[in-house]
N, C-alpha and C positions, 0 to 999 in steps of 0.2 A: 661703025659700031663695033665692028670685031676688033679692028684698030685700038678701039680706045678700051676696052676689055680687056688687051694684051697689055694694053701699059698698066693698066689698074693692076691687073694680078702681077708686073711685074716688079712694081714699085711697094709690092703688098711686102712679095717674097722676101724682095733687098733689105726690109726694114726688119723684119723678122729675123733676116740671116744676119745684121750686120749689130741688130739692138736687142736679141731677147731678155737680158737680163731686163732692161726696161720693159717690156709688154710683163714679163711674169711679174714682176714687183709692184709695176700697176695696177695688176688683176687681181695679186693679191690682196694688197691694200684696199681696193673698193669692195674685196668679199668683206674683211675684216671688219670695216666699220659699217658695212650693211649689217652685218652678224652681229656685231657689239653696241655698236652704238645707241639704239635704243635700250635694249636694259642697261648702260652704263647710264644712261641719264634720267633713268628711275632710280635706280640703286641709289644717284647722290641724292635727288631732290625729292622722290618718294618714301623708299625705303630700301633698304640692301636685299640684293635678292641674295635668297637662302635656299634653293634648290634649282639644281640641273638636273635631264632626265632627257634621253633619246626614248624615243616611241619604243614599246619592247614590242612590238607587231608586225616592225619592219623586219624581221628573221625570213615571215610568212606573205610577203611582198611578192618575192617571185613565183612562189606557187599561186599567189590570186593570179596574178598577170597570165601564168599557164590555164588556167582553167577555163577549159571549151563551154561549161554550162552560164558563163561570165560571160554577156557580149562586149565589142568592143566601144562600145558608145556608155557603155556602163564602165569600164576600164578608167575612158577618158575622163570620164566625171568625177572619178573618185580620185583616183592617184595625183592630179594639180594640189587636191585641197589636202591631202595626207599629214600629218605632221609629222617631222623629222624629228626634232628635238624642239625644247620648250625652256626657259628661265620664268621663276615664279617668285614672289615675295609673301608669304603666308602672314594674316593678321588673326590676331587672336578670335574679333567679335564677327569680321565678315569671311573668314575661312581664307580666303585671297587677297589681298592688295591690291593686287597685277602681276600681269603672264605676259610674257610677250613669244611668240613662236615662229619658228620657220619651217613652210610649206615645201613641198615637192615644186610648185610655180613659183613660190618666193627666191627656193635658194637659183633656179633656172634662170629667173629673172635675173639677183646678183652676179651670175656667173657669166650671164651678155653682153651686162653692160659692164661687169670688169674687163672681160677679154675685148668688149671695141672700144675702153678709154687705153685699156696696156696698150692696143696696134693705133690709133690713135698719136699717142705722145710718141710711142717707135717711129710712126711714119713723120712726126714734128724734127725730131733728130736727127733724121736719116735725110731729109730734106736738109736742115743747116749744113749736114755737113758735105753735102753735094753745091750747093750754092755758094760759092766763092762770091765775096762781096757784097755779097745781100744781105739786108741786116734781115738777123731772126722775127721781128715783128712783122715783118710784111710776109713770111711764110702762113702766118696764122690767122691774113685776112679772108674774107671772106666764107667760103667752110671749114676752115680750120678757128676762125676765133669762136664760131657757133660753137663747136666742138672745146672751146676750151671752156664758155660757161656753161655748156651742157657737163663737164667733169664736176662741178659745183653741186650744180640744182638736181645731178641722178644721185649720190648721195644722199642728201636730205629729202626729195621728194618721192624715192622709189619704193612703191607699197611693199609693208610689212603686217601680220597680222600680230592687234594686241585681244588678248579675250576675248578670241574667238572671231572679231568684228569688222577683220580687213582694215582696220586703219592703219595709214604710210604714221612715216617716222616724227612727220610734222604732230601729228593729236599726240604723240607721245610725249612732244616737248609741253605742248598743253595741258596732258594729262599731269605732268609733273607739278608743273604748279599750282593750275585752280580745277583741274580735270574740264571734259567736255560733255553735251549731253550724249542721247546715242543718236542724235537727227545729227549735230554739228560732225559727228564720226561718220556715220554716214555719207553725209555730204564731201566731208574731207577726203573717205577714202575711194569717192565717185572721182574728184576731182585726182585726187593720187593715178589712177590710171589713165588720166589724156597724160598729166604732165610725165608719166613715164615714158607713155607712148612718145611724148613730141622730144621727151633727151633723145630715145634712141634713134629717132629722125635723125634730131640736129645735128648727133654723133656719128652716124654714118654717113650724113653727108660729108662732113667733115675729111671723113676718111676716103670718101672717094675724090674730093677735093686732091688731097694732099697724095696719095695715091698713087693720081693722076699725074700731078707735078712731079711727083720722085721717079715714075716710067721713064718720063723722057729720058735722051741719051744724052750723057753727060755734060757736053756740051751746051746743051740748049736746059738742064733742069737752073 
């Protein structure tokens, strides 16, 4: 067990040390279109959003988190659901169009599963380039191909909150075209949180997969 710990973190390291430009451009890219891509696909198919707006509250953030008369069970409840910033589309007869926002758990969320698809695809590369003669497709059987359409499905399935309602990125595609009720949002963004849950599974296993494989000594990877 300790054995296989030491190759894991060792194979973690190599890929880290020898591919960061890959893990951060990774990471980046899955924050980006977690961030954007639902309001880019109201903006075409609903309407243009017309305002941005960070919380003006988060100033007084750190002083709630200090405050002794605050428990921390009340801390925890609050701070997940916080809104950081928000994009909105204002209509003349219903005041809003659509909001779409991101939470203190939302952006926590994107920022997971960006940094285990960046080490992810690091540790994909870092294996080719250790493995003389083995074609690249057979590095990514088993928990590494989980892992490459968990990159797919965390994307479009990872919970975002629209109007307030916790629905993932999927109702938003919905919402654009014929909208959804607030049962089928509901429902959607019940289902958003296995399917989140089960990418970062599949993504992690993935990565202790491959990991595992890049530990070994040169030799034998």
């Amino acid at each position: 067990m300790v054995l296989g710990l030491t190759r894991i973190r060792r194979g973690i390291a190599g890929a880290l040390k020898t591919r960061p430009g890959v893990f951060a451009s990774v990471a980046a890219v899955v924050l980006a279109l977690s961030v954007l891509l639902p309001p880019l696909v109201l903006s075409i198919f609903r309407k243009p959003a017309d305002y941005f707006a960070f919380n003006a509250w988060l100033p007084q953030l750190p002083a709630y988190v200090m405050r002794p008369d605050v428990s921390i069970q009340q801390k925890l409840g609050f701070i997940p659901h916080l809104a950081l910033f928000w994009f909105t589309a204002d209509d003349p007869m219903a005041g809003v169009d659509w909001g779409f926002a991101v939470t203190v758990g939302d952006l926590l969320r994107f920022l997971i599963l960006g940094a285990l698809l960046g080490l992810y695809f690091a540790l994909l590369l870092y294996c080719r380039d250790r493995a003389d003669g083995i074609p690249s497709w057979r590095l990514a059987q088993g928990g590494g191909a989980s892992g490459a359409v968990a990159s797919l499905l965390g994307i479009s399935t990872g919970g975002c909150t629209v109007m307030g309602c916790g629905a993932p990125i999927i109702p938003v595609v919905g919402l654009a075209f014929a909208g959804l009720s607030s049962g089928t949002l509901a429902l959607l963004a019940g289902l958003s949180v296995v399917a989140t849950a089960i990418v970062i599974v599949l993504v992690t296993l993935g990565i202790l997969y491959l990991a595992w494989a890049a530990g070994a000594p040169a030799r034998n990877a």
